[in-house]
Structure formats: C-alpha cells, structure tokens
C-alpha positions, 0 to 999 in steps of 0.5 A, a space after each residue: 543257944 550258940 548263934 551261928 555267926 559264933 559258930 562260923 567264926 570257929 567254923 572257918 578256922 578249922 581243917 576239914 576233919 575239925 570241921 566234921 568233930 565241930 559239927 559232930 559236937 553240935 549235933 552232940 549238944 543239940 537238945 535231944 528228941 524224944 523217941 516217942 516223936 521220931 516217926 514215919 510222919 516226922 521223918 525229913 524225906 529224900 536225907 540219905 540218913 534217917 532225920 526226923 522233924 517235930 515243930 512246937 508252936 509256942 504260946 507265944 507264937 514262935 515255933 522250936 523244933 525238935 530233930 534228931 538223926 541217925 547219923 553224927 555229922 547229919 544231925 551237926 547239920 539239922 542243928 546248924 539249919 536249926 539254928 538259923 530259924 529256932 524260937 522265931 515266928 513263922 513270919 521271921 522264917 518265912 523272911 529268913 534266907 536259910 540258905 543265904 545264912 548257911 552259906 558261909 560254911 559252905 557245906 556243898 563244898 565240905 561235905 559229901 554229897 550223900 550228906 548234904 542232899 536233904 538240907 533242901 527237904 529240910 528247909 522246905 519241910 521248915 519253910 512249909 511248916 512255918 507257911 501253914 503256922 503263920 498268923 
C-alpha cells in the first residue's frame, strides 16, 4: 500500500484537474468491496455520494477496512482517509489525528463542498469503530 506522504509528494505537484485523476486513480486501486457488504447498516451517513464502510478485526488485532463509493473522486477520498489508519490497532487510530495527517492536501480547499461533507462522518464512524474495538 502506497504511504500517504508518497502520495502528497505527487499530490502537491499537480494542477487541480491531475489532482482529481490522482485521486480518481487511487479510489480505482483501492481494494475492492464486495457488494454483499454495502448495506444500509455499513453506509457512511451525511456523504452526498453513497460510501459504505466495513471494518475487519485482524487476529492480530489490527483492523482493515473495506469501502467503496458510488462516486469516482469520493471513493479516491475514502482511500486517502483510509490510508492514514489501515491495518493498525484501534489504539493507533484512536492516537492518530486523521484530520492533521490529511491536511496537507487540503481537500476543503480543492474540491467542492458536496464532495468533502462526509469526510468528518467518515472519521467519526472509523474513530467510533475503533473506540468500540479497542483492548
């Protein structure tokens, strides 16, 4: 999995519309969720696009989550949220500032409103998730 700072370092190099295809290619490479699993009872509340949310508790107590989006550029930022907190311990998201990690791109700034509105519920919904997981 790509780290995030590798990402930025592309991120910040590229003109708006290489931005959207950056994220765009990321949600493209993002591993896929099932259909079975995108349900009323995993879909991220308050997106203006449909994201649906699964978390996996790994034996060995990390947890991977699985999401997908209705939307191209969406799904790009539910893979760059992700990977601020993929494959760690609810103890390492619960120290992790998403929100100070994801800063760096900006996406307030770059993208629409529409497109960014649910990133908080996102976090939340992780951050919850993670609070009810953790040891």
């Amino acid at each position: 999995m790509t780290a995030l700072t590798d990402i930025f370092a592309d991120y910040e190099l590229l003109e708006a519309d290489d931005r959207y295809r950056l994220l765009i290619d990321l949600g493209r490479d993002f591993e896929p969720m099932p259909d079975a699993l995108k349900t009323d009872a995993t879909l991220v509340r308050g997106c203006s696009a449909a994201v649906w949310l699964y978390p996996i508790e790994r034996e060995d107590g990390t947890l991977h989550f699985l999401a997908d989006s209705n939307a191209a550029i969406t799904k790009g930022i539910v893979a760059l949220i992700l990977l601020a907190v993929q494959d760690r311990s609810a103890e390492q998201i619960l120290a992790t500032d998403i929100e100070g990690t994801l800063a760096p791109f900006d996406l307030r700034n770059q993208l629409s409103s529409n497109r960014t509105q649910g990133i908080p519920n996102m976090i939340a919904l992780i951050r919850r998730t993670a609070e009810r997981l953790k040891a």
